[in-house]
VOGU-3710 file (C-alpha; in Angstrom, 3 decimals, decimal comma):
1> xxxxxxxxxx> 0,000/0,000/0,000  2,983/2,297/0,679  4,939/1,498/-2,322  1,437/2,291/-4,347  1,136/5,490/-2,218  4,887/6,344/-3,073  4,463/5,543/-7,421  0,984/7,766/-7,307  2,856/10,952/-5,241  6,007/9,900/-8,501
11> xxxxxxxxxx> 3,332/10,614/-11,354  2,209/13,706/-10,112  5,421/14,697/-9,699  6,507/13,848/-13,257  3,178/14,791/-14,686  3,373/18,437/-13,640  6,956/18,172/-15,718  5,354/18,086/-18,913  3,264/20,488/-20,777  0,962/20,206/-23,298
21> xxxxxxxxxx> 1,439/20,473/-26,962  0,254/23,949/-27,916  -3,238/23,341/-30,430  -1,923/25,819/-33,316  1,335/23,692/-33,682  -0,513/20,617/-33,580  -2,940/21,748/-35,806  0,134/22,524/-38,303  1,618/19,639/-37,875  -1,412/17,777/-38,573
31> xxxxxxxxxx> -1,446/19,710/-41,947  1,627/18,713/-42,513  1,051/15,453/-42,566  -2,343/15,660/-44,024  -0,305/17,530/-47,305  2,425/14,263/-47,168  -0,689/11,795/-47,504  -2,145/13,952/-50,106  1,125/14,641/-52,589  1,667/10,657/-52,137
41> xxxxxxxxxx> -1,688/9,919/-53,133  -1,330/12,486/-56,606  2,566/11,493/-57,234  0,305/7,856/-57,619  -2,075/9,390/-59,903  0,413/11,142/-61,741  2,476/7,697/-62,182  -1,076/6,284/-63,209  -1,871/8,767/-65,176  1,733/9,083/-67,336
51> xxxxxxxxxx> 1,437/5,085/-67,567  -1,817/5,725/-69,249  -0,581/7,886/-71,551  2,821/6,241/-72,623  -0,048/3,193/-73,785  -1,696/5,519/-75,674  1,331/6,907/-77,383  2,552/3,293/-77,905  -0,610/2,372/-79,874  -0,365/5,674/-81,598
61> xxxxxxxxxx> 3,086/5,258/-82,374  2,199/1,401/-83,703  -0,720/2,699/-85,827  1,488/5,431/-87,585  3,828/2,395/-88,240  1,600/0,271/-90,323  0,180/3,531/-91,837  4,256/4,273/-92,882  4,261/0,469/-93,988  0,726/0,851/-95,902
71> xxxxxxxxxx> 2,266/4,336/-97,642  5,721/2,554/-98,757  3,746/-0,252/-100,470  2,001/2,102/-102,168  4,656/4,315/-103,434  6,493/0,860/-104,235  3,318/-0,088/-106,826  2,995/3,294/-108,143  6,831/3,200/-108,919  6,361/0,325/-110,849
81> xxxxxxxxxx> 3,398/1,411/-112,722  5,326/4,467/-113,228  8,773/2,486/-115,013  6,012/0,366/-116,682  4,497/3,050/-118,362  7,606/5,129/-119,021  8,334/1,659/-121,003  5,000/1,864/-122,813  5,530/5,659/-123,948  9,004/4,715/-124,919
91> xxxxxxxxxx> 7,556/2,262/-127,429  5,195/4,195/-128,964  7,443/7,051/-129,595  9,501/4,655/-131,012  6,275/3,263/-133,503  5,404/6,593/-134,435  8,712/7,941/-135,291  8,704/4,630/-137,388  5,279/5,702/-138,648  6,625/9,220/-139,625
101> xxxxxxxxxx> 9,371/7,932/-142,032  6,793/5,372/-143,594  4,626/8,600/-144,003  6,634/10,086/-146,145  5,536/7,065/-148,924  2,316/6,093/-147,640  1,020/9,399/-146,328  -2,680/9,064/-147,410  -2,748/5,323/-145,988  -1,100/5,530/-142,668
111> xxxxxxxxxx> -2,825/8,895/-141,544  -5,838/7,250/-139,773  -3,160/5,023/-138,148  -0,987/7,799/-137,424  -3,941/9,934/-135,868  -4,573/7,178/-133,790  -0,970/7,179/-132,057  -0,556/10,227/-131,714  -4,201/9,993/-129,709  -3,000/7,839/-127,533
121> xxxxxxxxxx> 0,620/8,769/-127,115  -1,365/12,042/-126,125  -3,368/10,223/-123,544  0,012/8,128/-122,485  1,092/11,364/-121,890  -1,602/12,783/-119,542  -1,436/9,513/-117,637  2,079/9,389/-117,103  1,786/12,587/-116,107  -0,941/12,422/-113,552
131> xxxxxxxxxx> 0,785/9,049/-112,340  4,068/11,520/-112,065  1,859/13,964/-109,672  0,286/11,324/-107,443  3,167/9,481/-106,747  4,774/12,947/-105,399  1,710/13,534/-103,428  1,971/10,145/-101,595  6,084/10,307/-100,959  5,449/13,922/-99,948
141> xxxxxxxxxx> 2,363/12,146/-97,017  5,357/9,553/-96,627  7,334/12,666/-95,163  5,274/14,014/-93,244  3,761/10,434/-91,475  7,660/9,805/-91,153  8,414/13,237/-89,265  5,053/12,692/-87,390  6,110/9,200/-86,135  9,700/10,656/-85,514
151> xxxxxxxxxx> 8,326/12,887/-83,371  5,987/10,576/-81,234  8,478/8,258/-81,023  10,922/11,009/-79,437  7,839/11,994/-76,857  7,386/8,384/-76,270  10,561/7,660/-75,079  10,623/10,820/-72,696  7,846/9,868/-71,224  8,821/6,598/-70,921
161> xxxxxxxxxx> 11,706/7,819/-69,405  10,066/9,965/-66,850  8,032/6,775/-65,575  10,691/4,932/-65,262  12,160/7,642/-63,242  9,362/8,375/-61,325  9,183/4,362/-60,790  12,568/3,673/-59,720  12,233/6,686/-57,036  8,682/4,997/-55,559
171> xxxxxxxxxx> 10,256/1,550/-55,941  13,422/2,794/-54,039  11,610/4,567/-51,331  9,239/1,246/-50,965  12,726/-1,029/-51,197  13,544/1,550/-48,470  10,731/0,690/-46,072  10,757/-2,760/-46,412  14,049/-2,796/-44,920  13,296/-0,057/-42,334
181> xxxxxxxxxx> 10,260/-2,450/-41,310  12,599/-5,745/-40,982  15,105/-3,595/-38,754  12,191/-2,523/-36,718  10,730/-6,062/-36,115  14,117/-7,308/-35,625  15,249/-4,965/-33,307  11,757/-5,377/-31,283  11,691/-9,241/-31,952  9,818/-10,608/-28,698
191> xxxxxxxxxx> 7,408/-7,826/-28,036  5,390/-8,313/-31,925  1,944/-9,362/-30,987  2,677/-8,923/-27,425  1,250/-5,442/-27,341  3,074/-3,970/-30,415  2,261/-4,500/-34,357  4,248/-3,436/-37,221  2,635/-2,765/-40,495  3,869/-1,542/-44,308
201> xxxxxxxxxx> 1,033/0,472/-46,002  0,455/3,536/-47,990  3,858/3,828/-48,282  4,691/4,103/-44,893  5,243/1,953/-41,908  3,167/1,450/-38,787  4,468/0,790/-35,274  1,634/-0,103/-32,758  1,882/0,356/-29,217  -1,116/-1,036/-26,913
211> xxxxxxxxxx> -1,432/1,124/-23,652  -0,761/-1,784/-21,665  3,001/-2,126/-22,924  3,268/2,043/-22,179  1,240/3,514/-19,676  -0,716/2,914/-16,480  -4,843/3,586/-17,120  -5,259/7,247/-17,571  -1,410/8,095/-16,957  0,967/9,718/-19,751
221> xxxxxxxxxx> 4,285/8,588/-17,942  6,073/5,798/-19,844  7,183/2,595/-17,594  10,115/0,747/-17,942  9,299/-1,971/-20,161  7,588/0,765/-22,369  10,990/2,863/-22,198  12,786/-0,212/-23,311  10,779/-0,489/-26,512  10,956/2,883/-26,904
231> xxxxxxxxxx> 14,805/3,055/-26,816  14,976/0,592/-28,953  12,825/1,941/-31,866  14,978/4,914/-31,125  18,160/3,197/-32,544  16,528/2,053/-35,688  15,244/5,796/-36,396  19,317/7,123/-35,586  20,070/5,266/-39,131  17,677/6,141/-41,036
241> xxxxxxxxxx> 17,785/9,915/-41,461  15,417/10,174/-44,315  12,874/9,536/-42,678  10,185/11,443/-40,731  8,172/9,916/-37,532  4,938/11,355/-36,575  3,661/9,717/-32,860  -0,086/9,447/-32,248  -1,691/9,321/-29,562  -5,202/7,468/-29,358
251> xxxxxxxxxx> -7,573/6,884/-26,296  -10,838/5,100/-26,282  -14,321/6,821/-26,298  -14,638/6,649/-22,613  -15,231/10,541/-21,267  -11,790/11,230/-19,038  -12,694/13,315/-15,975  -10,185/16,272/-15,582  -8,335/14,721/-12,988  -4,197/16,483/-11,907
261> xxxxxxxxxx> -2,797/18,173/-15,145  -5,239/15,947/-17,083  -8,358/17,537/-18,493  -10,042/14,919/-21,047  -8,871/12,636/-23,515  -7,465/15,001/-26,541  -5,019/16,378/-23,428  -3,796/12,699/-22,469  -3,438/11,563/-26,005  -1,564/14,507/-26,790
271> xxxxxxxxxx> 0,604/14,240/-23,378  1,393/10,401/-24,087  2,422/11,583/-27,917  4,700/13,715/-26,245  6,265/11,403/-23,463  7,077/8,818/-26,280  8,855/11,877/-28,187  11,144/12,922/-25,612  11,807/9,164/-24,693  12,938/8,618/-27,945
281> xxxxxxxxxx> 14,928/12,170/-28,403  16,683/11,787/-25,293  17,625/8,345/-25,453  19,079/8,744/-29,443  20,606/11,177/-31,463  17,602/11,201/-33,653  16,920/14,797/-34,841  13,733/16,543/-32,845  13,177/18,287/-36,151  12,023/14,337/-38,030
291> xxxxxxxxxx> 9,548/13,918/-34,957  6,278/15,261/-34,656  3,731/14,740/-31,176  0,091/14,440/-32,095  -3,047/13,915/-30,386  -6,135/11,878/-32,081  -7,810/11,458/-28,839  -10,938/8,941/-29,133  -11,519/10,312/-32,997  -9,372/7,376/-35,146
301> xxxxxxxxxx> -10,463/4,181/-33,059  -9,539/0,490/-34,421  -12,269/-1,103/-33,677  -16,033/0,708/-33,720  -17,357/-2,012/-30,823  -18,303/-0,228/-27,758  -17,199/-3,794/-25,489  -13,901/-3,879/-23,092  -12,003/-5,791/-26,066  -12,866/-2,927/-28,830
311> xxxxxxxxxx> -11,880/0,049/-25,935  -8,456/-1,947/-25,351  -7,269/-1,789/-28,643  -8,290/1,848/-29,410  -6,002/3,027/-26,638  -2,773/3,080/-28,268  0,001/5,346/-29,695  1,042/5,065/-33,508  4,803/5,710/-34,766  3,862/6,306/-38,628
321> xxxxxxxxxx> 7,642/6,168/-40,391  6,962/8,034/-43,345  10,419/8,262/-45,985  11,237/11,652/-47,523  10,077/12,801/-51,260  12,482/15,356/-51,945  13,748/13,485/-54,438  10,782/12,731/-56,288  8,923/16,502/-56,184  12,754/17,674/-57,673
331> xxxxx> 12,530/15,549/-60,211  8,012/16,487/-61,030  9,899/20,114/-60,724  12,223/19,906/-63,427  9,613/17,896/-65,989
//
């Protein structure tokens, strides 16, 4: 009874140590991280969206290729008609300058003939040239399809490019948080699914922490096996410098009575956020300027029940390990 007497008098002493997060910082903070979730969520669309369009440009890009093919055929058979009619013309001007020397001694009975080829080396003539014409028209189209496809192809590849880019960042930065999740589970190997999850999604990693493994019912000072975890996490964080931790804290939807320096459930959550933060700045060398200390309160729960179970897990704190896009927005910048 003493020794509880004695741990009671030791919170209220440490609990009058801390102070509360001031609401405009936490309110930037929590549109700071709000803008993170949101620019992740459009660098996705944008990825979705350029993927989209390099398909399109490849089908464009195959189209204008059997087009070209169709085209070259083409020019290929009016070439040949072409040569075969320059062939044809040749041999008639050949007959009718044949024709005119035999004219000269059978005048009167080679005219009709005569008349007749030089009718249709007339009309040879036309043809040929309106063959002649055409077949310019259709390598000048050639050009211009060839210039056209030149050009998509050059767009095609850029974009390409720019996926593969933007592809090789996301796949790095997920490659990245794979391995910052394995050194997290190894490093807290024996506490996983004894009060503490770890989770990889929406491109960021999620370290649970029941209340039980943390804090006393309604306190906000850590205990020791809760500081061990803590210091632990802290380590992992030291090496990874490109990366930013956010700590929420989340109660259940039972009203807190303002008891000591506590006045309802937003102030606890926000003073347990806080106590994990300075655990894990004082214990590391993990820059204070990475971590952010929010409240949620009762306002994200787990589990909607209302029974003992669903209340259990809803009083937690979340370390959300969120990598750096620097990279990535430099690189949107400059395309």
């Amino acid at each position: 009874m003493v020794m509880k007497k004695h741990y009671f008098i030791y919170i209220l002493i440490i609990g009058t140590f801390f102070s509360c997060v001031p609401a405009k910082k936490y309110e930037e903070l929590k549109a700071k991280q709000q803008a993170c979730r949101d620019e992740v969520s459009a660098l996705k669309a944008l990825n979705q969206s350029l993927e989209e369009q390099n398909n399109e440009l490849k089908a464009s890009v195959s189209s204008l290729q059997k087009k070209v093919v169709q085209f070259q055929n083409d020019v290929e058979k009016k070439r040949l008609n072409y040569e075969k009619m320059v062939r044809d013309y040749n041999t008639l001007n050949k007959t009718f300058q044949a024709l005119l020397s035999d004219n000269k001694k059978q005048s009167s009975k080679n005219k009709s003939t005569t008349s007749k080829l030089m009718t249709q080396l007339q009309e040879t003539q036309v043809e040929l040239q309106a063959q002649e014409d055409a077949l310019r028209t259709i390598e000048s189209t050639l050009l211009e399809k060839e210039a056209d496809l030149k050009k998509l192809s050059a767009d095609l590849e850029a974009r390409e490019k720019r996926v593969n880019e933007l592809e090789a960042i996301i796949n790095k930065k997920d490659a990245a948080l794979a391995n910052l999740k394995k050194k997290v589970k190894e490093a807290l190997l024996g506490f996983e699914n004894n009060g503490l999850t770890i989770e990889q999604k929406n491109g960021k990693v999620y370290v649970s922490l029941d209340e039980s493994l943390l804090f006393a019912s309604g306190s906000y000072t850590v205990g020791a096996k809760g500081t061990d975890v803590l210091k632990k996490l802290a380590k992992v964080l030291e090496g990874s410098s490109d990366i930013d931790v956010v700590v929420e804290g989340h109660t259940d939807n039972v009203p807190l009575k303002s008891k000591g320096d506590i006045e309802d459930n937003w102030d606890l959550s926000v003073k347990r956020a806080t106590s994990v933060v300075k655990i894990i700045t004082t214990s590391s060398k993990v820059n204070p300027k990475r971590l952010t200390a929010a409240g949620r309160g009762e306002n994200k729960p787990l589990d909607l029940s209302k029974n003992i179970e669903g209340r259990k897990k809803n009083r937690r704190i979340e370390v959300i390990l969120t990598p750096k896009l620097d990279e990535l927005f430099e690189l949107l910048e400059n395309n």
